[in-house]
ROBA-321739 format. One record per residue (C-alpha): residue number from 1; residue in three letters; z, x, y. Coordinates in steps of 0.05 Angstrom, whole numbers, plus 5000, padded with zeros to 4 digits. Layout:
<pts>
<pt NUM, "ALA", <Z, X, Y>>
...
</pts>
This chain:
<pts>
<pt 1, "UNK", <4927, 4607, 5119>>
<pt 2, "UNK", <4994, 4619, 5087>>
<pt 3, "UNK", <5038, 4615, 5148>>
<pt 4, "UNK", <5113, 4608, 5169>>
<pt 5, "UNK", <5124, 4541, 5207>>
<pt 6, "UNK", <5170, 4562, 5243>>
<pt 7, "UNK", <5168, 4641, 5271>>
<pt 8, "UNK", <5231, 4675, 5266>>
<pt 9, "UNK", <5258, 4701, 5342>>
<pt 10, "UNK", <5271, 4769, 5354>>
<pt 11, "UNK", <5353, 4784, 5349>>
<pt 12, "UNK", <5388, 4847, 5380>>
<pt 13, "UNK", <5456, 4831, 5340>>
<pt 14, "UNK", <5471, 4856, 5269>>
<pt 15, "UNK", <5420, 4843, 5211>>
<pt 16, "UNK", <5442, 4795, 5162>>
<pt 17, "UNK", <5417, 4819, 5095>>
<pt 18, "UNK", <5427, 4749, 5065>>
<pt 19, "UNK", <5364, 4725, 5114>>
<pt 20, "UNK", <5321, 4739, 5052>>
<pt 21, "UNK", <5341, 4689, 5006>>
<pt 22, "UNK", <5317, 4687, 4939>>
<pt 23, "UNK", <5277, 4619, 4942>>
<pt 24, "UNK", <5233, 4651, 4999>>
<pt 25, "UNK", <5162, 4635, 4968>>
<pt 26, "UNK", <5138, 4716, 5004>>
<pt 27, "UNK", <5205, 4750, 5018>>
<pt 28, "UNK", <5240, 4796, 4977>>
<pt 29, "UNK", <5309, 4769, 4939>>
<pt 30, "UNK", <5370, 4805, 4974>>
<pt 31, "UNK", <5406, 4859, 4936>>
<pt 32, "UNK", <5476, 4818, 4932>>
<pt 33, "UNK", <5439, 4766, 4890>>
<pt 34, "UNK", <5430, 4819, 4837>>
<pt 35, "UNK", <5468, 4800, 4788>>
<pt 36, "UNK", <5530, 4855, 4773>>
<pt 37, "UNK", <5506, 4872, 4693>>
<pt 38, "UNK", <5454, 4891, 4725>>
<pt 39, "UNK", <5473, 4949, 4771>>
<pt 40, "UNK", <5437, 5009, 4757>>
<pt 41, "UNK", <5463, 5065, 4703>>
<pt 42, "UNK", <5467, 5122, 4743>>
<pt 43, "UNK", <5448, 5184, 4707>>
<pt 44, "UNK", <5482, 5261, 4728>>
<pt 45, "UNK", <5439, 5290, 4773>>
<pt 46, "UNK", <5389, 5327, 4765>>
<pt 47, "UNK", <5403, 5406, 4782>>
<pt 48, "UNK", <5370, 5426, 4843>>
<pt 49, "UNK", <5352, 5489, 4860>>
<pt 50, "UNK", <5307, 5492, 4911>>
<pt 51, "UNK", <5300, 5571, 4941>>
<pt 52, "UNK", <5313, 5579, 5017>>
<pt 53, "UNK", <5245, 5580, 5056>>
<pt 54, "UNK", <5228, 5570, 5126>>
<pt 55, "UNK", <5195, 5518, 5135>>
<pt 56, "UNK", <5150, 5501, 5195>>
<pt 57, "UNK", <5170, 5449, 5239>>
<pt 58, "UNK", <5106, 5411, 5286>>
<pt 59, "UNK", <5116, 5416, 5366>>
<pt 60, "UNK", <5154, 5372, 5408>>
<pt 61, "UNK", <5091, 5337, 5416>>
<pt 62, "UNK", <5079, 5308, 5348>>
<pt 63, "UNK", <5155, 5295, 5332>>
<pt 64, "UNK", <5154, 5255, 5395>>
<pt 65, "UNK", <5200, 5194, 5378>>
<pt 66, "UNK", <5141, 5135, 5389>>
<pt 67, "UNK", <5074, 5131, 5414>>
<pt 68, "UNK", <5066, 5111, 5489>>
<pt 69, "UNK", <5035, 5046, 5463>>
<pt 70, "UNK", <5085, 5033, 5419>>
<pt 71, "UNK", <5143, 5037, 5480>>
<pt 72, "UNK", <5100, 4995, 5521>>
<pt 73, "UNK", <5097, 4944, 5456>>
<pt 74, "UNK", <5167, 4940, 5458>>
<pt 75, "UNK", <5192, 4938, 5525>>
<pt 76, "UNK", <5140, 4871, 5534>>
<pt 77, "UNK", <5154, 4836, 5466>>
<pt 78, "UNK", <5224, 4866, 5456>>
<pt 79, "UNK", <5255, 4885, 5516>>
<pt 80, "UNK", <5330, 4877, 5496>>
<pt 81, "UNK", <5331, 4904, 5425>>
<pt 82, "UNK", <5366, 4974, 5421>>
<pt 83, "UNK", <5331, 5021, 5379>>
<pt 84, "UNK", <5386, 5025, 5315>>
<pt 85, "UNK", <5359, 4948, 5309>>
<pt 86, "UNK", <5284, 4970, 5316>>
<pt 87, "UNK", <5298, 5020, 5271>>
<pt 88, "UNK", <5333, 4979, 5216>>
<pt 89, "UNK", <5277, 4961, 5157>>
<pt 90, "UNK", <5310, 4898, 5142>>
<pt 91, "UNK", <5296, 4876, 5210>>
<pt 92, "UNK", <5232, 4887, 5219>>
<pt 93, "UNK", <5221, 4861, 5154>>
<pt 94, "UNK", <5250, 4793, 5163>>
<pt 95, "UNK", <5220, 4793, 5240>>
<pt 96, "UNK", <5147, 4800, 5213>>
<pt 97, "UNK", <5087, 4770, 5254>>
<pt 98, "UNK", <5068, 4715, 5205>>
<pt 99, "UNK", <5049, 4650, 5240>>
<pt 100, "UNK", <4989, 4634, 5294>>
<pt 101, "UNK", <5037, 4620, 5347>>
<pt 102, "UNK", <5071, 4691, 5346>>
<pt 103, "UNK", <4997, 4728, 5338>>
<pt 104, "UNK", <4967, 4685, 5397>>
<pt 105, "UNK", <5038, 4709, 5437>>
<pt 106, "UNK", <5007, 4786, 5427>>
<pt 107, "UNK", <4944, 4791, 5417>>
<pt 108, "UNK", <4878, 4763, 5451>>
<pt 109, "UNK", <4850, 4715, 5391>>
<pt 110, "UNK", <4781, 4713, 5374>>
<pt 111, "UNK", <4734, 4657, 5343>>
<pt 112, "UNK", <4744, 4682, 5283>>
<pt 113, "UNK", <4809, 4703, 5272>>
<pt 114, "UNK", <4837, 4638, 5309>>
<pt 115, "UNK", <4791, 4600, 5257>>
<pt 116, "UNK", <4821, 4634, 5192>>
<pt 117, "UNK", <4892, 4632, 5223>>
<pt 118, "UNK", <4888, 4559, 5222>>
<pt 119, "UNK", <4859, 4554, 5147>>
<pt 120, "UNK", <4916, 4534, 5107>>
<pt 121, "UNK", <4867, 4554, 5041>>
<pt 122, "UNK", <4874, 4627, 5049>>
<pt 123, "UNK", <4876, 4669, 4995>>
<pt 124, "UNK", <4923, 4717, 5023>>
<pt 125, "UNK", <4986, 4696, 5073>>
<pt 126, "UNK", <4999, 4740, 5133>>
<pt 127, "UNK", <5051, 4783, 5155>>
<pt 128, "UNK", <5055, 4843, 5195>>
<pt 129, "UNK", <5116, 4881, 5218>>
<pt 130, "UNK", <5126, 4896, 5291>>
<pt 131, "UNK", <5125, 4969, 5287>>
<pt 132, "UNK", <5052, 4966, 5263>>
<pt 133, "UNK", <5029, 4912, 5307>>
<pt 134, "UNK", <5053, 4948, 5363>>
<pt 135, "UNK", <4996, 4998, 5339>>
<pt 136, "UNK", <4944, 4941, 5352>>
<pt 137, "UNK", <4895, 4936, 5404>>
<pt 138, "UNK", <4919, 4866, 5435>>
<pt 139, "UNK", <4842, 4857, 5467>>
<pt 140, "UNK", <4803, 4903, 5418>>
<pt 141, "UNK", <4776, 4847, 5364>>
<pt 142, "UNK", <4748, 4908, 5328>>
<pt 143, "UNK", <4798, 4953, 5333>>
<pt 144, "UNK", <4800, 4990, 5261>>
<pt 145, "UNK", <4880, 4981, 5248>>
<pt 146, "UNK", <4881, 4904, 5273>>
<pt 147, "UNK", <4813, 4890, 5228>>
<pt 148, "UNK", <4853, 4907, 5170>>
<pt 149, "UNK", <4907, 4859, 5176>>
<pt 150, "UNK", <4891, 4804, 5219>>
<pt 151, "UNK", <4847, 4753, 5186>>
<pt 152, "UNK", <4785, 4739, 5201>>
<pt 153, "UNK", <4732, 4673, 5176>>
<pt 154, "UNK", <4694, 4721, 5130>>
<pt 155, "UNK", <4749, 4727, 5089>>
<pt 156, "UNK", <4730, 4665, 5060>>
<pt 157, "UNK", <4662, 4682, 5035>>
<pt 158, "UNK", <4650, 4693, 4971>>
<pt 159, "UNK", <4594, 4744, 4967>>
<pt 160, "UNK", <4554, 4759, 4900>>
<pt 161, "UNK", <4591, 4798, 4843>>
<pt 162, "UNK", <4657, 4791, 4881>>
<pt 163, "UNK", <4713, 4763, 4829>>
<pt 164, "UNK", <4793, 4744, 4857>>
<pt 165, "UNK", <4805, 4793, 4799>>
<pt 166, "UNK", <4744, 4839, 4787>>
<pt 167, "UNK", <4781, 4896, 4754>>
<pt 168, "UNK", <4804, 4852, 4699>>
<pt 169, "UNK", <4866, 4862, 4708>>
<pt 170, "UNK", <4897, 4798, 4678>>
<pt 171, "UNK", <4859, 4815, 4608>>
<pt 172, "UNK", <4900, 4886, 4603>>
<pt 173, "UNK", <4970, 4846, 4609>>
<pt 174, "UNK", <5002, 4848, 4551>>
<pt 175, "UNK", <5056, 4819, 4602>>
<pt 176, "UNK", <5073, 4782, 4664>>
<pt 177, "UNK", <5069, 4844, 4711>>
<pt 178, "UNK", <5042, 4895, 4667>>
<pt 179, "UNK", <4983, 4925, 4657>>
<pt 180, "UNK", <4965, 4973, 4597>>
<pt 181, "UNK", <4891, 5003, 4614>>
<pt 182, "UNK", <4891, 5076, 4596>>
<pt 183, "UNK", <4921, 5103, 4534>>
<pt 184, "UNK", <4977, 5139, 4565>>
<pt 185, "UNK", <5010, 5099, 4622>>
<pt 186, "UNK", <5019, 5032, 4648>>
<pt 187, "UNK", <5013, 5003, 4724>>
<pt 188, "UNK", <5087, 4960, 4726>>
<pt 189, "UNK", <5079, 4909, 4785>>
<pt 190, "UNK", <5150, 4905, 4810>>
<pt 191, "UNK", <5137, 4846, 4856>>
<pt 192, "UNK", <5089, 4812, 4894>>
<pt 193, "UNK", <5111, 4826, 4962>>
<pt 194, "UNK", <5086, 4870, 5020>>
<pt 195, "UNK", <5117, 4880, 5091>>
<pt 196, "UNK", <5045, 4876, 5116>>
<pt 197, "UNK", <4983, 4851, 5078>>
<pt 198, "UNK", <4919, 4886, 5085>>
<pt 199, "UNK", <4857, 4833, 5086>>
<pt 200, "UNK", <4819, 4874, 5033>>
<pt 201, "UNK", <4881, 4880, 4976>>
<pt 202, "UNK", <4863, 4879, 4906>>
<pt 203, "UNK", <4908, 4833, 4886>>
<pt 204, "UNK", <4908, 4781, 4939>>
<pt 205, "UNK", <4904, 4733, 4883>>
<pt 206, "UNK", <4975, 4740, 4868>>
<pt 207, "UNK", <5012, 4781, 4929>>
<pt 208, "UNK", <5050, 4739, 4973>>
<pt 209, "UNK", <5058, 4685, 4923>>
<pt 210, "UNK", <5126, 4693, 4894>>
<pt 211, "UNK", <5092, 4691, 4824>>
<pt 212, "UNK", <5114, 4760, 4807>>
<pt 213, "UNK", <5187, 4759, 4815>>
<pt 214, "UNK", <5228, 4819, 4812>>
<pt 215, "UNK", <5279, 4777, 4756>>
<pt 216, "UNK", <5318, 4830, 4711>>
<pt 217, "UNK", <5293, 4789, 4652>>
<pt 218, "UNK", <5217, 4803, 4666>>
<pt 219, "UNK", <5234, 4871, 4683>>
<pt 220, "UNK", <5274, 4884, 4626>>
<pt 221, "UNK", <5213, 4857, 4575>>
<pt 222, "UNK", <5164, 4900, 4611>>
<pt 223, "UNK", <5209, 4967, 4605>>
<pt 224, "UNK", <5219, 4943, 4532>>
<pt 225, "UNK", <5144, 4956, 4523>>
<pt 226, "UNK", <5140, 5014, 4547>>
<pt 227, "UNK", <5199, 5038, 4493>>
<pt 228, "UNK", <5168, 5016, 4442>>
<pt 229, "UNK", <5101, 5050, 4449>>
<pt 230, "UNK", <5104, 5129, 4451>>
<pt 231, "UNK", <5038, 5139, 4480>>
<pt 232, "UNK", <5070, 5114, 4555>>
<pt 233, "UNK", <5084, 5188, 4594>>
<pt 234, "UNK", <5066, 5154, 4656>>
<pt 235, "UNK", <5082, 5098, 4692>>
<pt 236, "UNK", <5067, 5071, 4763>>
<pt 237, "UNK", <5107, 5025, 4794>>
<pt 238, "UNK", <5063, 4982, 4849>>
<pt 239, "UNK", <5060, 4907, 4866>>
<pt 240, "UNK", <5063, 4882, 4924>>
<pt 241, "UNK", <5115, 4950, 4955>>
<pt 242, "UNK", <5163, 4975, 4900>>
<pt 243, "UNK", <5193, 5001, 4969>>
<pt 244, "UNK", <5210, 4931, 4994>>
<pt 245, "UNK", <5262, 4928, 4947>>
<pt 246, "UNK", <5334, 4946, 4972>>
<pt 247, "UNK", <5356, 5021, 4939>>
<pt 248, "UNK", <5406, 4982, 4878>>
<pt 249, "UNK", <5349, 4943, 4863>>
<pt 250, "UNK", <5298, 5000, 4855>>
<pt 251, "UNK", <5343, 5057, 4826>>
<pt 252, "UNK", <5357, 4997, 4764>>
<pt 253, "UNK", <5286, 5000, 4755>>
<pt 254, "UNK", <5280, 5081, 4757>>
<pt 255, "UNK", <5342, 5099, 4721>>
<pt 256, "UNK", <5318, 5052, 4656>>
<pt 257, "UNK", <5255, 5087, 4667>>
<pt 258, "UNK", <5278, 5158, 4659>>
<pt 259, "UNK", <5330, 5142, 4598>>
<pt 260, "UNK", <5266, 5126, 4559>>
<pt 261, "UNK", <5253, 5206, 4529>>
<pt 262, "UNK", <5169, 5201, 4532>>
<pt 263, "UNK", <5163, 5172, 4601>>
<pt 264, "UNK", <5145, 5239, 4634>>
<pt 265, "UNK", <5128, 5216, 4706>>
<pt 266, "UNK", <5143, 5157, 4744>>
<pt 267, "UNK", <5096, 5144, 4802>>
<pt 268, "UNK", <5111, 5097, 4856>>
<pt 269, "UNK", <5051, 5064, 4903>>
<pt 270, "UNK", <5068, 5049, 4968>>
<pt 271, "UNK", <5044, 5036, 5044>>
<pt 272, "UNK", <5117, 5039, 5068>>
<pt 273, "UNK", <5107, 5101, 5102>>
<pt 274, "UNK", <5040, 5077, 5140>>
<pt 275, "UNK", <5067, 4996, 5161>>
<pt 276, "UNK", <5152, 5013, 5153>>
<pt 277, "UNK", <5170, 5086, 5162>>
<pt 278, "UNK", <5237, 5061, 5184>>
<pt 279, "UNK", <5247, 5047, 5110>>
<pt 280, "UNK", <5248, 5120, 5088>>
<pt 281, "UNK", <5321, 5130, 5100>>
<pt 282, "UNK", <5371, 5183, 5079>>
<pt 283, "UNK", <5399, 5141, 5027>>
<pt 284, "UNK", <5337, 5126, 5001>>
<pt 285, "UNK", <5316, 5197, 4996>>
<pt 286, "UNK", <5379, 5224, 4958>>
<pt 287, "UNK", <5374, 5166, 4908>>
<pt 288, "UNK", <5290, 5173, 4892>>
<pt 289, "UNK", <5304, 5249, 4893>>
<pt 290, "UNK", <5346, 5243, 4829>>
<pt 291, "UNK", <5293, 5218, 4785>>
<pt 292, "UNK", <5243, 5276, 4786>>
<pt 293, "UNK", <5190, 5279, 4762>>
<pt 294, "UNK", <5174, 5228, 4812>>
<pt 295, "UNK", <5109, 5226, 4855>>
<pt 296, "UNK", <5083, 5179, 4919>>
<pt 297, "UNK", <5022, 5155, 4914>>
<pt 298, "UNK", <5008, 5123, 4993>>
<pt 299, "UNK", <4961, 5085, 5025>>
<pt 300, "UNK", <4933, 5110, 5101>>
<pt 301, "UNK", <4869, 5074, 5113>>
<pt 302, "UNK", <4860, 5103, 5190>>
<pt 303, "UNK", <4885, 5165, 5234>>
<pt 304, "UNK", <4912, 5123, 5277>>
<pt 305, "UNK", <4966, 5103, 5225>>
<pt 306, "UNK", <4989, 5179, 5230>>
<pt 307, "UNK", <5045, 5164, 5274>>
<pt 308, "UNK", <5104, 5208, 5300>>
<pt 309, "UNK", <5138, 5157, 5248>>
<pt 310, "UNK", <5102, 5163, 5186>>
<pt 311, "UNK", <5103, 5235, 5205>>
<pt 312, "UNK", <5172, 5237, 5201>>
<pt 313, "UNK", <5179, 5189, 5136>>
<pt 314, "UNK", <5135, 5239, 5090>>
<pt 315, "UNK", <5178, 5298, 5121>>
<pt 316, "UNK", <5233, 5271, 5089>>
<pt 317, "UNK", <5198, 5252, 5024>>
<pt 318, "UNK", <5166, 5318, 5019>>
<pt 319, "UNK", <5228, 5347, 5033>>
<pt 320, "UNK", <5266, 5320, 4970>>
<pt 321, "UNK", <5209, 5351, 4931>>
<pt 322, "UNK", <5164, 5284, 4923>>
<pt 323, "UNK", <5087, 5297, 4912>>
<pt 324, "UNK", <5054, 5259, 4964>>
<pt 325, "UNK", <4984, 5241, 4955>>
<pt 326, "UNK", <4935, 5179, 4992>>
<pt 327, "UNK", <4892, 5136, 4966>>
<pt 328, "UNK", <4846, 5109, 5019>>
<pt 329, "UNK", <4805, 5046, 5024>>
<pt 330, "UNK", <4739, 5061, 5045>>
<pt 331, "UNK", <4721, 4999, 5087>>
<pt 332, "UNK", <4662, 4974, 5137>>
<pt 333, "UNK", <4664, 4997, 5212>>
<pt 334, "UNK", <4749, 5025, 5197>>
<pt 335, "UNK", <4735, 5095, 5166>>
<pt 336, "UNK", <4662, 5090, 5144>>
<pt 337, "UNK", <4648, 5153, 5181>>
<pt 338, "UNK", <4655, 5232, 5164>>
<pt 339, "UNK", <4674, 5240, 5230>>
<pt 340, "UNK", <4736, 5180, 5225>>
<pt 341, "UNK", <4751, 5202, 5154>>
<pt 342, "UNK", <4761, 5279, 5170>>
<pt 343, "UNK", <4806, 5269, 5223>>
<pt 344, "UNK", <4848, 5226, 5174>>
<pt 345, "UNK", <4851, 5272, 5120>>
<pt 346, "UNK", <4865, 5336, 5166>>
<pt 347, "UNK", <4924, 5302, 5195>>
<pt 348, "UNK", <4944, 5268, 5119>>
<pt 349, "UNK", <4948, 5351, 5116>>
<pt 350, "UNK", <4990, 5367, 5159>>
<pt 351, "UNK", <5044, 5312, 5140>>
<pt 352, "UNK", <5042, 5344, 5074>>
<pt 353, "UNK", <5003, 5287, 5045>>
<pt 354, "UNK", <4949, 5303, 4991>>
<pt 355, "UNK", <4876, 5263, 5008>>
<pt 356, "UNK", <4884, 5244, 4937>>
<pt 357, "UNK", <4821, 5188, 4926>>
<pt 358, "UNK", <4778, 5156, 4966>>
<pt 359, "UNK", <4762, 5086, 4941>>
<pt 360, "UNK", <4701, 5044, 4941>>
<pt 361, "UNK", <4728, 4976, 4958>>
<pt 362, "UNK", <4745, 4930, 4904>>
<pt 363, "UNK", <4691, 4865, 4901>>
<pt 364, "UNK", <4748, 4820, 4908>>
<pt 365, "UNK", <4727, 4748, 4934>>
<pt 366, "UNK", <4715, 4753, 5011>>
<pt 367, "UNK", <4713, 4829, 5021>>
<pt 368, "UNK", <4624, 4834, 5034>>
<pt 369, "UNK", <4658, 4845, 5098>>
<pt 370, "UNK", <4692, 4902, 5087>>
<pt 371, "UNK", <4644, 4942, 5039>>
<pt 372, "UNK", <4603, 4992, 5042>>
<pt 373, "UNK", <4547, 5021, 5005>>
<pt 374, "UNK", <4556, 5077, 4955>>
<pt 375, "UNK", <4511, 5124, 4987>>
<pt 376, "UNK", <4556, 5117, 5050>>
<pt 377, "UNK", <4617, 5146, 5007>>
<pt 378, "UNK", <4577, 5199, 4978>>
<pt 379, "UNK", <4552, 5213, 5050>>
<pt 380, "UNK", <4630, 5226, 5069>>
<pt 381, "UNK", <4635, 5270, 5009>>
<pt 382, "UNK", <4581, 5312, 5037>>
<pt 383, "UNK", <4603, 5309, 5104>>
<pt 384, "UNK", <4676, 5342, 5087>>
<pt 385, "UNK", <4658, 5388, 5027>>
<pt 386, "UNK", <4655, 5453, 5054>>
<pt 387, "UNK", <4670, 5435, 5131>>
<pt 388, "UNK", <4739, 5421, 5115>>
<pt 389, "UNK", <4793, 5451, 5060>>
<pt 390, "UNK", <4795, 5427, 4996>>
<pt 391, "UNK", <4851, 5399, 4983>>
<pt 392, "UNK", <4842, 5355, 5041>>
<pt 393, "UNK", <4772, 5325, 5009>>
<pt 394, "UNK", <4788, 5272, 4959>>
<pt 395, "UNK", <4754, 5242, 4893>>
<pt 396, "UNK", <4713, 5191, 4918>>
<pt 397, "UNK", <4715, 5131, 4857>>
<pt 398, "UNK", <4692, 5065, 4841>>
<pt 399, "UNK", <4748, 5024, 4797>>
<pt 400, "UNK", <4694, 4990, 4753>>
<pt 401, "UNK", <4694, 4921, 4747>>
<pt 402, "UNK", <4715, 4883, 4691>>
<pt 403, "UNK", <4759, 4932, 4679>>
<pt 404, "UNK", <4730, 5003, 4661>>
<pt 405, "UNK", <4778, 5037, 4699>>
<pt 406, "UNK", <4768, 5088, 4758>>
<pt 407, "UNK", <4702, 5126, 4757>>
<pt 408, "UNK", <4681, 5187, 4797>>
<pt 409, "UNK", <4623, 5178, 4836>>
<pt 410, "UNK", <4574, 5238, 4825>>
<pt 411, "UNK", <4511, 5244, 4810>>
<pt 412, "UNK", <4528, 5252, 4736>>
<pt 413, "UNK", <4562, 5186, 4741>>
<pt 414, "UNK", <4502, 5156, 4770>>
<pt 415, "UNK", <4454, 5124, 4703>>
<pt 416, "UNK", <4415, 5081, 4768>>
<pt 417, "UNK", <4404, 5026, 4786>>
<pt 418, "UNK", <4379, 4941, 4764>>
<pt 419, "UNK", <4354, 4902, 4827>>
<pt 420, "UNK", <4419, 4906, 4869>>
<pt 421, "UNK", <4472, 4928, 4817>>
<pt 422, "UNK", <4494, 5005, 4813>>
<pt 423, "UNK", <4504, 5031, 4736>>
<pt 424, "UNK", <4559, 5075, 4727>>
<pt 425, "UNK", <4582, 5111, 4668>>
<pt 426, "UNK", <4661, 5118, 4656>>
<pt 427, "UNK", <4700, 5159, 4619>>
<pt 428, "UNK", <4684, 5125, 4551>>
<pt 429, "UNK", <4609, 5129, 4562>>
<pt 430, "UNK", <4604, 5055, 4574>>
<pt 431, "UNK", <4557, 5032, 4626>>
<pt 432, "UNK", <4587, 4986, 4685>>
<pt 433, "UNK", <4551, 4945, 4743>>
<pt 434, "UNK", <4574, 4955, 4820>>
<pt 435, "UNK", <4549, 4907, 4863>>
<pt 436, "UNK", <4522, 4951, 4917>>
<pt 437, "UNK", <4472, 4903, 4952>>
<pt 438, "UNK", <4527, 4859, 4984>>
<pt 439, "UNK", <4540, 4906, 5051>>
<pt 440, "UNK", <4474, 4929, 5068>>
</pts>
């Protein structure tokens, strides 16, 4: 397992932004070490005119400050550290949970997890920020939020059909970073890094790695790419968290985006809000408001990530006019259920979040765990259609392996099936396989 030797202590005292150092094989590089040609081109704002409405504010109740659990979480682990620190996102970013010894300190271990914490040949490394693991169950082995980011041994089991990159992504890179699948826009990975990993990522092959570096010269060849081909209206900046990355760093990367006159929307993918609401901050907000159109596409696996502080994080992205929609993980024993899966997406609702798609999980290597059949998807599907609104019931698809793209699953989708594999029929009229037999 991809662990820190040596677990950084908890400090109440100013953060030091040069902690994250640029040779720091999982942590982002620090905004000083940008170099100065660099610095973003700030374009004139963008005229606002937003009319005056009243807008509905939730009760007392649900803009409480923190959960109960998460005040007892801190007064046991964190008993001296004033809340300006708590609430600082470079803190809790360079005080992530990351090594065996700090995860034993907080949580009750199990056989399994103990076993994959001490397996140095992990695919993925581990890091969790204390706000979110002060959402863990510390004696709950199956608790859904702490199954989907504390490892576990089945992790390393490779199950049939599973692939470290099953969409195919590496195939549709015309560079380092890039990736050019559908005719009109392009997935940009920023960087490889996440505040906290979730066990079943796509691209645990590369995240936590340091082998996609947020350098201005890859950057700079990727947005070249996207000038020179017309056909690019969209483009969706992931990674790893575009979010991670302090606001110079970021607003480089969206200003050169928005000079370019046929990018029409930029897109940015993020968990922030779920793992690090503290990162959505004022200053943030003004700057991302500037480069409209600009829309959120985040990641809420659980209701139980529907905190009074991701509440109050899409507030304020909603507020400065962002689209906010979530694409959810449908995963094994976390949200498998209609019952599980409405409750998320009525209270995605009401924080102005859009249940955008609803994701069969990706055959990466080690997820058997985590996946479902199709039928239990299509069983959700049923479930909230009609006994819920409709925005709040999401396209349920299956990003076809080898990469065919994302697929809705209906029964016009559906050409049947060869022994174990599910045919599916994309867009182009190809036919792909699903392994569907693996989580029976």
């Amino acid at each position: 397992m991809h662990l820190e030797t040596r677990p950084k202590a908890a400090t109440c005292g100013k953060v030091d932004p040069t902690v994250l150092q640029a040779g720091d094989e999982d942590d982002p590089p620090d905004a000083t070490t940008w170099p100065a040609a660099a610095q973003p081109v700030r374009p004139a704002p963008m005229p606002q005119s937003f009319p005056s409405l009243h807008v509905v504010r939730p009760s007392r109740e649900k803009t409480a400050r923190t959960t109960a659990q998460t005040r007892k979480f801190r007064n046991r682990f964190y008993p001296a550290l004033p809340d300006k620190i708590w609430n600082d996102w470079r803190w809790q970013v360079q005080n992530r949970i990351r090594s065996l010894a700090q995860l034993e300190k907080m949580l009750n271990l199990s056989a399994d997890e103990r076993f994959a914490l001490s397996d140095s040949a992990s695919r993925l490394p581990v890091g969790i920020t204390p706000y979110y693991m002060s959402l863990l169950s510390a004696g709950d082995f199956s608790q859904p939020l702490r199954r989907t980011v504390v490892p576990t041994v089945f992790e390393s089991v490779t199950g049939p059909g599973e692939a470290d990159d099953p969409l195919g992504e590496e195939e549709q890179s015309p560079l380092p970073g890039l990736v050019h699948r559908y005719p009109d826009r392009v997935l940009l990975l920023v960087l490889d890094f996440c505040s906290t990993y979730c066990r079943y990522c796509t691209r645990s092959r590369v995240v936590g790695r340091g082998s996609i570096f947020p350098s201005r010269g890859r950057l700079e060849k990727a947005i070249d790419y996207i000038r020179s081909r017309p056909e690019i209206r969209d483009v969706l900046l992931s990674g790893g968290d575009p979010l991670t990355l302090g606001d110079d760093r970021l607003e480089w990367i969206l200003s050169r985006l928005r000079q370019i006159p046929h990018v029409e929307v930029i897109r940015i993918g993020t968990k922030v809000p779920a793992v690090l609401p503290q990162r959505i901050t004022p200053k943030l907000v003004r700057m991302l408001r500037k480069y409209h159109p600009l829309w959120m596409s985040l990641h809420f696996t659980h209701p139980d990530e529907c905190t009074p502080e991701a509440f109050r994080a899409c507030t304020a992205l909603a507020d400065a006019g962002i689209p906010l929609g979530s694409q959810t993980v449908l995963l094994k024993g976390i949200n498998d259920s209609v019952a599980v899966m409405k409750s998320l997406v009525q209270r995605l609702m009401k924080m102005r979040v859009r249940p955008y798609y609803l994701y069969q999980c990706d055959p990466i290597s080690g997820s058997a765990h985590f996946r479902t059949p199709v039928e239990a998807g299509l069983d959700i599907i049923r479930g909230l259609r009609g006994f819920t609104s409709g925005y709040a019931v999401p396209t349920y698809v299956v990003d076809a392996p080898g990469g065919g793209g994302k697929i809705p699953v209906a029964p016009e989708t559906v050409l049947g099936r060869d022994g174990e594999d599910l045919l599916l029929k994309n867009h182009h009229g190809n036919c792909f396989r699903y392994p569907d037999g693996a989580a029976d």
